[in-house]
N, C-alpha and C positions, 0 to 999 in steps of 0.2 A: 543098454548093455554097458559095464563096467570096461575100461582100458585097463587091460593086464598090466600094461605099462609105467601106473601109478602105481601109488603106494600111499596109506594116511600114517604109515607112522614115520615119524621125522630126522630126520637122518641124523647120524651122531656127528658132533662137532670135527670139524677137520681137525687134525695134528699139529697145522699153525696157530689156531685160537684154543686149539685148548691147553697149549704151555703157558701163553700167558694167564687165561682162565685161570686154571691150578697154583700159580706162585700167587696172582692177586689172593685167590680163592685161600691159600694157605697163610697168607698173611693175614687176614681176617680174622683167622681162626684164633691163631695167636693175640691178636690184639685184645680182641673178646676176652682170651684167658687172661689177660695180664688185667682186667676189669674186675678178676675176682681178688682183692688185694685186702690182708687183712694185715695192719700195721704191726710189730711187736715193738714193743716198748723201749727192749733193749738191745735191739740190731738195727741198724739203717735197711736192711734188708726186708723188706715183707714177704711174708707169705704168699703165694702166686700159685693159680695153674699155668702158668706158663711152661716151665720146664714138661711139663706132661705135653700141652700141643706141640713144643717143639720135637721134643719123640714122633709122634703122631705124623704130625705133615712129612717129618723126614722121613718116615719109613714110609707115608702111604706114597708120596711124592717120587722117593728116588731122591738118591744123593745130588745131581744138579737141580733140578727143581725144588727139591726141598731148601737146597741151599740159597738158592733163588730166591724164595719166597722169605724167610730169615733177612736176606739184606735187603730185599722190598721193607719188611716190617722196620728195619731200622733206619731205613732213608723217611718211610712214614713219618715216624716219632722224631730223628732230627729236624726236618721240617714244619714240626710244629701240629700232626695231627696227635691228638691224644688218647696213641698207640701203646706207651709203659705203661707201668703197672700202674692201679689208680685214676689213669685220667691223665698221665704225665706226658711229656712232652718234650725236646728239646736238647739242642746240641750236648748240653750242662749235663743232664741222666747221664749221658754213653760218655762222659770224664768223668763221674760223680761216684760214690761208693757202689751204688750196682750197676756200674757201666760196664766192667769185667764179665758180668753174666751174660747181659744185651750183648755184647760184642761175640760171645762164645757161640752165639744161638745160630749164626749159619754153618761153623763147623758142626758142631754138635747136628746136626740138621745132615749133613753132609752123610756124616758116619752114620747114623740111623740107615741115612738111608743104603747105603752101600750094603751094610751086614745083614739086616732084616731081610729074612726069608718066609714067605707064606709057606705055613705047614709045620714049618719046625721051631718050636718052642723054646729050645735055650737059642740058638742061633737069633731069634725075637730079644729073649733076657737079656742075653750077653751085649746083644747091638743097644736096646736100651738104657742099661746100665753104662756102657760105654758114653753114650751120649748125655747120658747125667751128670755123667764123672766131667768129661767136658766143659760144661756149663758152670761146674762148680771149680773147674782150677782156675778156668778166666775167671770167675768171679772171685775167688780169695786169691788172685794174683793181683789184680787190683784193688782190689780191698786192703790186701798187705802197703800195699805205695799209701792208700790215703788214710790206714791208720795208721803207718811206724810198725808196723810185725807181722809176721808169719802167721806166730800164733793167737796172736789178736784176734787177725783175719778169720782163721778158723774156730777159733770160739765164736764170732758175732755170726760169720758165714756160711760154714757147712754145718757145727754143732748142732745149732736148735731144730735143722729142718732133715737129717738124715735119715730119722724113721720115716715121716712120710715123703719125700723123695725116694726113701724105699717101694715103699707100695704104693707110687705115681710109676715106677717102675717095672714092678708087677703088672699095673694095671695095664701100662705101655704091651708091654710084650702078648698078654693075654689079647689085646684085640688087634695087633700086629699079625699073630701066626693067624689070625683067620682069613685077613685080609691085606696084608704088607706088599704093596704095590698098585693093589687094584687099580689105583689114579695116575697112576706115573703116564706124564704125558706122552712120551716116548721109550718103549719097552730098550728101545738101543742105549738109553742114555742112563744112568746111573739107576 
């Protein structure tokens, strides 16, 4: 005779392991994206999904774990695992021409998560458009210091990648409203 008392399916992870779970877990994710790295010629900047996972983790996350996970990713790669875009690595990237974007990515990260609402679709666009916008003024804010201009900055910087940052955007939001939160390891916290 079976004991009522059991159970075979496995209990869901406590609330203590699964915050950290989830920021490792989101930092991962990111890293992964920053693997997809297609050089241009004429910007210091590559091409990345990055900017897309950091949407992602932020709204699935929740604004403190997302942001959480963003400065996991960046302590990664300053210490030497080869966490930036490419395979990079190193104190040097986060002062380097795209150190300003890496630096933005726990904010950005943060506001995702805060505004991202499951269900409602621009409340999705707006947060991840918000957290695009983010990523890209830390990034042509330093960019601007280590070229000598503004507009330098924004021609080598947000110019060449603003369409598909567009629809990394799109794309954000679309799978946000169906699920933006599901992961948040603490429904209390951001």
């Amino acid at each position: 005779m079976s004991n009522p008392n059991t159970s075979t399916t496995a209990a869901p992870l406590s609330l203590p392991l699964r915050w950290p779970l989830a920021i490792v877990g989101g930092a991962l994710v990111v890293a992964l994206s920053a693997q997809v790295a297609v050089p241009l010629p004429f910007t210091p900047v590559p091409m990345t999904l990055q900017g897309l996972a950091v949407i992602l983790v932020g709204g699935t996350l929740g604004a403190a774990a997302g942001a959480g996970a963003l400065a996991f990713y960046l302590v990664m790669g300053a210490l030497g695992l080869p966490a930036f875009a490419g395979g990079a690595a190193g104190v040097a990237k986060l002062l380097g021409p795209t150190g300003g974007y890496l630096l933005a990515f726990p904010v950005a990260a943060a506001l995702v998560g805060r505004f991202a609402l499951r269900g409602n679709l621009l409340r999705c666009f707006l947060a991840s458009l918000l957290g695009m916008v983010t990523i890209h003024a830390g990034g042509v804010a330093q960019l601007a210091i280590v070229t000598g201009g503004l507009d330098r900055a924004v021609a080598l910087g947000t110019a060449p990648f603003w369409i598909l940052d567009f629809l990394k955007v799109v794309i954000a939001a679309l799978v946000l409203v169906k699920g933006a939160g599901r992961l948040r390891p603490d429904p209390r916290v951001g």
